[in-house]
C-alpha positions as CSV (number, residue, x, y, z in Angstrom):
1,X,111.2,-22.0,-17.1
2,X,109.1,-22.8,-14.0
3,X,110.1,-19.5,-12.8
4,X,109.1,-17.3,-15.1
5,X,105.5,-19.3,-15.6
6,X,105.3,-18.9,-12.0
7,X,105.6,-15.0,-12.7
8,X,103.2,-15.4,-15.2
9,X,105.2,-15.0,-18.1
10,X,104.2,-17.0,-21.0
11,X,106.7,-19.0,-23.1
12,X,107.1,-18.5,-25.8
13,X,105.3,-15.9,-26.5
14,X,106.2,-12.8,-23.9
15,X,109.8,-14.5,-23.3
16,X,111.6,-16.9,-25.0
17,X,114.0,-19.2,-23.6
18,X,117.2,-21.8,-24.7
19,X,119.1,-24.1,-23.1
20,X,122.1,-25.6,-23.4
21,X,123.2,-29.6,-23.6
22,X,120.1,-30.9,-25.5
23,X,119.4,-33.1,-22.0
24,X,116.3,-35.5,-22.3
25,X,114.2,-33.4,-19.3
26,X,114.0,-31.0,-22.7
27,X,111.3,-32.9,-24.0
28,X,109.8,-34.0,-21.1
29,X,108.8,-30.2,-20.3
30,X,106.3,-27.9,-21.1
31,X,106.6,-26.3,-23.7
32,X,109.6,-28.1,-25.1
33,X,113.1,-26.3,-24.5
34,X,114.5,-24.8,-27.7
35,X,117.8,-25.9,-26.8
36,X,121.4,-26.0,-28.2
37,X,123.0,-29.6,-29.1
38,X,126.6,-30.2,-28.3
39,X,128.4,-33.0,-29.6
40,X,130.2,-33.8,-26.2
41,X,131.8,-37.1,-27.2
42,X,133.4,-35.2,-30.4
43,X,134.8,-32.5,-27.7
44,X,136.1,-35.0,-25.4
45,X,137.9,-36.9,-28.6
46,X,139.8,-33.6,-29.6
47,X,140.7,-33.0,-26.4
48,X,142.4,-36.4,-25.7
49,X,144.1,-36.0,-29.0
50,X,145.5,-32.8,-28.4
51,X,147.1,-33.5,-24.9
52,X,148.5,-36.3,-26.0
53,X,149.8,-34.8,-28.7
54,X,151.5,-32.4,-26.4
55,X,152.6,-34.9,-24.4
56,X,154.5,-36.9,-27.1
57,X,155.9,-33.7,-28.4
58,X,157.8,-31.8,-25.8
59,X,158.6,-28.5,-28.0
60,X,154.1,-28.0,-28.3
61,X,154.6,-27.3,-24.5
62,X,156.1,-24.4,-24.6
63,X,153.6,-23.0,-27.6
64,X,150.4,-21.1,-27.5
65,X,147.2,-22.9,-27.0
66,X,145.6,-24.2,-30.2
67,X,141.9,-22.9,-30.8
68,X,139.5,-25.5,-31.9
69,X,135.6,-25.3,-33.1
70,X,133.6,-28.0,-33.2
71,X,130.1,-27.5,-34.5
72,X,127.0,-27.2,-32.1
73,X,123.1,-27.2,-33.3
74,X,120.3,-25.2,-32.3
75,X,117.4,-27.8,-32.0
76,X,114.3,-25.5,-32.5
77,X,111.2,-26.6,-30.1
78,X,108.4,-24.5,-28.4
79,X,109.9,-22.3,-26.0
80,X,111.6,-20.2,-28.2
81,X,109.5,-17.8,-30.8
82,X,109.9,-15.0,-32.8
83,X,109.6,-11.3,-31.1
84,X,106.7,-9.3,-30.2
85,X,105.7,-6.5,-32.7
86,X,106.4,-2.9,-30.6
87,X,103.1,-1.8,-29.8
C-alpha cells in the first residue's frame, strides 16, 4: 500500500487493495487493509489429522490425495471500495 500512495494512487478509491492472513499491522495502517481471515489453527488441526491418519493406515498411502476446504472470511475495512463509474 505504501507503494502505490507513493505513486499517488489513492486507496480506496482509484485502486483497491486485500490482503491475506488478517495480521494485526492491518489495523495499524492507513486506511485499514480489507483483508482475508484464515483460520490457521483449524488448517493445522486437519492437517495433523489427516497424516496421521495415513500413517496408522498403510493402504491411504498408496491413494490420491484428499481435498479439504476449510472456510476463510473476507473482513471488509477501508482499502477496498466499490469501482469507479467509466467516464
Amino acid at each position: 500500500m505504501s507503494e502505490l500512495l507513493g505513486l499517488g494512487y489513492r486507496i480506496p478509491d482509484e485502486i483497491s487493495v486485500i490482503g491475506f492472513g488478517d495480521f494485526s499491522p492491518a489495523t495499524q495502517i492507513s486506511p485499514q487493509l480489507t483483508t482475508v481471515r484464515v483460520e490457521g489453527q483449524e488448517i493445522g488441526i486437519v492437517g495433523l489429522q489427516l497424516l496421521l491418519e495415513r500413517i496408522r493406515t498403510p493402504k491411504l498411502r498408496e491413494g490420491p490425495a484428499r481435498r479439504v476446504q476449510i472456510a476463510s472470511r473476507i473482513i471488509e475495512r477501508r482499502s477496498a471500495g466499490p469501482p469507479r463509474k467509466a467516464q
